[in-house]
C-alpha positions in Angstrom: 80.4 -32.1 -74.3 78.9 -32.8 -70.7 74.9 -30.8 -70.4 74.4 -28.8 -67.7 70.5 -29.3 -67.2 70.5 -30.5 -63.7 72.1 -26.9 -62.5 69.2 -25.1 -64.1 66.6 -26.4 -61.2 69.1 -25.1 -58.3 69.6 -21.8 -60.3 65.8 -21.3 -60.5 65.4 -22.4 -56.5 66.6 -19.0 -55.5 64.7 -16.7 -58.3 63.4 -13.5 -56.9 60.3 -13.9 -57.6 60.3 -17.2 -54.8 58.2 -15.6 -51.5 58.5 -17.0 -48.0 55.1 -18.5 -47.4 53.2 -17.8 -44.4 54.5 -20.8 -42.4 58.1 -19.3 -42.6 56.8 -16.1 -42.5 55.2 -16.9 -38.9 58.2 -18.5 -37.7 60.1 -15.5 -38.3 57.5 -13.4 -36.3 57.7 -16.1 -33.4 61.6 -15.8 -33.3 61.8 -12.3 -34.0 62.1 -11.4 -30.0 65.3 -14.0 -29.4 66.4 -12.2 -33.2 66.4 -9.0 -31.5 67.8 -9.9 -28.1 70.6 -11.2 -29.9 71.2 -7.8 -31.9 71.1 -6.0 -28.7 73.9 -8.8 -26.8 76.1 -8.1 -29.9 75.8 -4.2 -30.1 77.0 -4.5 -26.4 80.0 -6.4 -27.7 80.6 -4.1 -30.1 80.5 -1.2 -28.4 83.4 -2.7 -26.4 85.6 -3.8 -29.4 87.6 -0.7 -29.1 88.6 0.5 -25.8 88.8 -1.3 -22.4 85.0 -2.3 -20.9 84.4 -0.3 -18.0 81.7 -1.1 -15.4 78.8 -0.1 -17.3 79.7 -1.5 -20.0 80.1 -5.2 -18.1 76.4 -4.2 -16.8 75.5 -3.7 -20.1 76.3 -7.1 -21.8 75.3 -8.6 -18.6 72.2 -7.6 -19.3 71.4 -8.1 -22.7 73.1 -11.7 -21.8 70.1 -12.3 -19.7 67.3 -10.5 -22.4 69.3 -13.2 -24.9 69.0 -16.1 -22.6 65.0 -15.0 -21.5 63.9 -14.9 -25.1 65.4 -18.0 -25.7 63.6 -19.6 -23.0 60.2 -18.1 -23.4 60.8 -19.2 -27.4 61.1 -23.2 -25.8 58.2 -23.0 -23.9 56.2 -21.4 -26.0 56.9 -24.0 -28.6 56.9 -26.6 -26.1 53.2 -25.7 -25.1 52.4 -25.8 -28.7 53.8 -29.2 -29.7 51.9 -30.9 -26.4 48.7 -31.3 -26.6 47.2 -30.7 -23.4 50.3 -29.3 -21.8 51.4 -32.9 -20.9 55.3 -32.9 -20.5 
């Protein structure tokens, strides 16, 4: 008969009661624009899924392709800045 002890700690990892601390929870907040730029680029897929894209449409994911991609960057250089001291690159 083989114990299963070792499962227990990886069962318990997860529990509910288990909160994000505030370091996650501030990472979250930092990302949360290129989270939401990405939500926007895939309801403009989405809304294409169906039925041939017409111009707008093309407009549309265009530009939530570039809100995507400018969150993205300002998400790098923000981070960037804050891992060089002194802004030294």
């Amino acid at each position: 008969m083989e114990h299963i002890v070792t499962v227990q700690d990886a069962v318990t990892a997860f529990a509910d009661w288990i909160e994000p601390t505030d370091a996650e929870l501030d990472a979250i907040e930092m990302e949360l624009p290129v989270i939401l730029a990405d939500v926007d680029l895939l309801d403009a897929y989405i809304i294409t899924l169906d039925r041939t894209p017409t111009e707008l449409d093309t407009r549309r994911i265009r530009r939530a392709r570039r809100r995507a991609l400018a969150a993205r960057v300002a998400l790098l250089n923000r981070t960037a800045s804050e891992t060089l001291p002194g802004g030294a690159a």
